[in-house]
C-alpha positions in Angstrom: 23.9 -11.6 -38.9 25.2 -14.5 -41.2 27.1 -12.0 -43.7 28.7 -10.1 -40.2 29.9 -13.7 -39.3 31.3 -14.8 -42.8 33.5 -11.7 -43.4 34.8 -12.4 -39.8 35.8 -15.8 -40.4 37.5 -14.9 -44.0 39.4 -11.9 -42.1 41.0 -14.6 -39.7 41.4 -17.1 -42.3 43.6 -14.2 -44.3 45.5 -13.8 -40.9 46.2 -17.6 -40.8 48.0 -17.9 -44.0 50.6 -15.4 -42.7 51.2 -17.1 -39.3 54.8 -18.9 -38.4 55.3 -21.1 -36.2 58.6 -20.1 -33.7 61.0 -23.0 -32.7 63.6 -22.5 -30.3 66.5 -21.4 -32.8 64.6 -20.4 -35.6 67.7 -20.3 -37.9 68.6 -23.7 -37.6 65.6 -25.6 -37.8 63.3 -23.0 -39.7 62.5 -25.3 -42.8 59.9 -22.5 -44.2 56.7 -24.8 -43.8 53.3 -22.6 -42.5 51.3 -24.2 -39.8 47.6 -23.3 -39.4 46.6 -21.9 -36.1 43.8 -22.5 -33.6 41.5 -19.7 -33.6 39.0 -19.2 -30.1 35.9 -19.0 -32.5 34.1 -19.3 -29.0 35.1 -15.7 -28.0 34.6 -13.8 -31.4 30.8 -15.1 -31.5 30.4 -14.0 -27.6 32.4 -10.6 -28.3 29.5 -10.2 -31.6 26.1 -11.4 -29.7 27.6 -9.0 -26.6 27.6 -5.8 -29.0 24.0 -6.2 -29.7 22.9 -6.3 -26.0 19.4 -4.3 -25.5 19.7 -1.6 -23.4 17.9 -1.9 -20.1 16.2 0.6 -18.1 18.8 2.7 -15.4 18.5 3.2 -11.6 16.1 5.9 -10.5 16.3 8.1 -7.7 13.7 8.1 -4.8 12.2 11.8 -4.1 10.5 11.2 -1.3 6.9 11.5 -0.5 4.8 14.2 -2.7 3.6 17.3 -0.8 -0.7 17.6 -0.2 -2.2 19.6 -3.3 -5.5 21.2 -3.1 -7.1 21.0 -6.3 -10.7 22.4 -6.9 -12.8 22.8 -10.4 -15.8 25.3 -10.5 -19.2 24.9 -11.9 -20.7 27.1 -14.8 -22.5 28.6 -12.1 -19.3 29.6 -10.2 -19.5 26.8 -7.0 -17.3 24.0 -6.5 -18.3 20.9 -8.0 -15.1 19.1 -8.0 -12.9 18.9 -5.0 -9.2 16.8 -4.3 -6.7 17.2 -1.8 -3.8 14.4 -2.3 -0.3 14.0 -2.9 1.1 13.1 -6.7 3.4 11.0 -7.5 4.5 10.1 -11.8 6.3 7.2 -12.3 7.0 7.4 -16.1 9.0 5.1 -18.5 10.5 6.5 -21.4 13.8 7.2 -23.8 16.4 9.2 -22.1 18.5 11.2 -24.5 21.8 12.1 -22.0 22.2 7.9 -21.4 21.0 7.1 -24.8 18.9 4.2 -23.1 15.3 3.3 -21.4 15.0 4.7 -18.3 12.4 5.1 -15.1 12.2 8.6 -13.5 9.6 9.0 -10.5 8.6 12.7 -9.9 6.4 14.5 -7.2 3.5 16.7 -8.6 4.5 20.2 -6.8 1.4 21.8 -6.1 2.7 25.6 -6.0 3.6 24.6 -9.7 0.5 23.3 -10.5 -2.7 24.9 -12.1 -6.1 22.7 -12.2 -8.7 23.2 -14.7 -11.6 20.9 -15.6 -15.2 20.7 -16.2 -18.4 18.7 -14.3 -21.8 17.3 -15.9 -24.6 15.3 -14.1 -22.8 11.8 -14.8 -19.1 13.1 -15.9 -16.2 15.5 -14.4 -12.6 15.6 -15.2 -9.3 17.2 -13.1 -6.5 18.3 -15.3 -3.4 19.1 -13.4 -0.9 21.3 -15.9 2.7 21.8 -14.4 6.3 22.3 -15.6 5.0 25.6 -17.8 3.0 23.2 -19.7 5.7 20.5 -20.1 3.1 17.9 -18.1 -0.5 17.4 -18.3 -2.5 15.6 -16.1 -6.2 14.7 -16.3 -8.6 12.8 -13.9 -12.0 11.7 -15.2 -14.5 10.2 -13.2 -17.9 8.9 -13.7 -20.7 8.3 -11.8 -23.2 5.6 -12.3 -26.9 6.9 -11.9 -28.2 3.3 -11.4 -26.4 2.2 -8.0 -25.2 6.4 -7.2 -21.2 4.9 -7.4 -19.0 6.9 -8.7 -15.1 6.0 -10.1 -11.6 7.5 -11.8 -12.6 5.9 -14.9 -9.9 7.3 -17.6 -5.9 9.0 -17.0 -3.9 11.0 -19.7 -1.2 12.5 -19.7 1.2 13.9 -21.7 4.5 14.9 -20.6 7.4 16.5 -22.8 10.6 16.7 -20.4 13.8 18.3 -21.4 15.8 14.4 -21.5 12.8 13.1 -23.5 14.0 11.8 -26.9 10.0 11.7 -27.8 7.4 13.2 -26.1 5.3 10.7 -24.4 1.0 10.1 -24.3 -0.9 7.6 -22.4 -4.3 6.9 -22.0 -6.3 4.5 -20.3 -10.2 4.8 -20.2 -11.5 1.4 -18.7 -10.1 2.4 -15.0 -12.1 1.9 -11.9 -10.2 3.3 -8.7 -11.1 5.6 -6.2 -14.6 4.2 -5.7 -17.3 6.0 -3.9 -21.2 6.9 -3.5 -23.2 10.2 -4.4 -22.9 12.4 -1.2 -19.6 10.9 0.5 -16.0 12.0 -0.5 -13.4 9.2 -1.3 -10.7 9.5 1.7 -7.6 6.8 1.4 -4.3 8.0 4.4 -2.6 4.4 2.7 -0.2 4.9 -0.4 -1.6 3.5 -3.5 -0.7 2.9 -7.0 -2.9 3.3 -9.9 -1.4 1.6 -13.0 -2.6 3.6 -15.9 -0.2 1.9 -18.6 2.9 -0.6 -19.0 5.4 2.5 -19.0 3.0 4.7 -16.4 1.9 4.3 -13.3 0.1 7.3 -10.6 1.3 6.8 -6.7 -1.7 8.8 -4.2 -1.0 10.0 -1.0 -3.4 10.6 1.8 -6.2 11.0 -1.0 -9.6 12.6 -0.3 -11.7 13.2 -3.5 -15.3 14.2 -4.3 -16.0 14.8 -7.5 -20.2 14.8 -7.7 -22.7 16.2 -5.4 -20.3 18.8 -3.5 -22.0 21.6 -1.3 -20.2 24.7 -0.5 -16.5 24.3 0.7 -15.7 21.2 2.7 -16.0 17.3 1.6 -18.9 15.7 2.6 -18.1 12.6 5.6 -16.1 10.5 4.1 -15.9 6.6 3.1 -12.4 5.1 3.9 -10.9 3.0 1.4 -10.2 -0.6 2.2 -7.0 -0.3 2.7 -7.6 2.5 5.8 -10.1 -0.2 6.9 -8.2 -3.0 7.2 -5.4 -1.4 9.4 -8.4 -0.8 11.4 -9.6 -3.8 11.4 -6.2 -5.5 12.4 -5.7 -3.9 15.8 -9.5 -4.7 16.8 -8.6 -8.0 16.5 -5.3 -8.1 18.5 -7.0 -6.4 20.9 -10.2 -8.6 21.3 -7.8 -11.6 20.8 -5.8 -10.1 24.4 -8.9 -9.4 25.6 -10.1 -12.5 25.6 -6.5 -14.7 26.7 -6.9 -12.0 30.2 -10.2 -13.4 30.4 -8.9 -17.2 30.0 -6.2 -16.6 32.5 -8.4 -14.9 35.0 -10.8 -17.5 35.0 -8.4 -20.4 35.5 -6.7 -18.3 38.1 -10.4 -18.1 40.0 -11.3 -22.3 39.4 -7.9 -23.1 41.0 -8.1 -20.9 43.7 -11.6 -22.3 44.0 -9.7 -25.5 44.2 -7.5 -24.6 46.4 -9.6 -23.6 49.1 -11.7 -27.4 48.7 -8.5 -29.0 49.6 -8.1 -26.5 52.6 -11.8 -27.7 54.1 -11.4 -31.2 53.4 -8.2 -31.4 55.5 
């Protein structure tokens, strides 16, 4: 940076020596002396730091909410042993090679487009989602805890390859713990959520319901609602208990003072 700054100030200094100084009739009083001139050393460092600017990431367009997949994974025994029906949503950070800069993309899993795979033990079951011909890879593991009979999403991959990719890009995180339930009950969650995997990667779930141990036959098991389900119940029980109660405060002081009222009337 030092050197960059040095050869610009000897370039100006070489420009200075040839500079004149114009007087209003140059003929008469030119006398052939060279003047030095002011130089806006000010502008030439902000025009240098400004070239070497980071780039930052672009806009990104919204695509709306992610259509329902159903996504099942069989047993060695041919049964289901894995069930999930959710929405997908990727929101991935990476190098964009068209605008040569950082940029977020958000993109809905399509389930039509989508094939799922996986495997289930005792105490371990994974989801992979493959889509885009192979281009993205998706995978769900979840564990269950034999001790308390919980079970979690515990680890996320993925590896994507896009066409505007400069690099292809890999994440994994293995000390997750979303989507919590117990042995027997699916995981059901109507609320948007985000599950942040990595820095640059992040999962959005919509209207999730998930059972990935101790599924029998075809249909989820009843279901435990997430917290955030249960605290938009929660919040109109309240109002209404809360009304519930002012009517009763209103109707009882509209009984004491008629009460009152009709004292007054037998006194007189």
């Amino acid at each position: 940076m030092y050197s960059r700054y040095k050869q610009m100030y000897e370039l100006v200094q070489s420009d200075v020596t040839s500079c004149d100084i114009s007087r209003v009739n140059p003929k008469k009083h030119d006398t052939g002396r060279r003047f030095p001139v002011m130089v806006p050393w000010a502008a030439i460092l902000h025009q240098g730091f400004a070239t070497v600017a980071p780039p930052t990431a672009g806009p990104h367009e919204d695509p709306g909410s992610p259509q329902r997949g159903n996504y099942q994974v069989n047993g060695s025994n041919g049964t289901k042993c894995l069930m999930a029906y959710m929405g997908l949503q990727l929101n991935l950070t990476f190098t964009s090679v068209s605008q040569n800069k950082t940029v977020q993309n958000i993109v809905n899993i399509k389930p039509n487009e989508t094939k799922s795979t996986g495997s289930c033990k005792s105490d371990v079951a994974f989801l992979r989602l493959t889509t885009d011909t192979g281009k993205t890879n998706l995978t769900f593991y979840f564990t269950l805890n034999t001790t308390s009979t919980k079970y979690y999403l515990s680890e996320v991959s993925l590896s994507a390859a896009w066409p505007d990719m400069k690099e292809p890009v890999s994440v994994n995180n293995n000390s997750l713990d979303y989507l919590r339930g117990t042995l027997g009950y699916s995981y059901r969650c109507h609320r948007e959520q985000t599950l942040n995997v990595a820095q640059n990667f992040s999962i959005n779930t919509f209207e999730v319901q998930v059972q990935p141990f101790g599924v029998n036959g075809s249909q989820f098991a009843a279901a435990e609602e997430c917290q955030l389900d249960e605290d938009d119940m929660l919040i109109p029980i309240v109002v209404g208990a809360a009304l519930a109660g002012l009517v009763i405060i209103v109707l009882l002081a509209y009984l004491i003072g008629r009460k009152r009222s009709h004292a007054g009337y037998q006194t007189i």
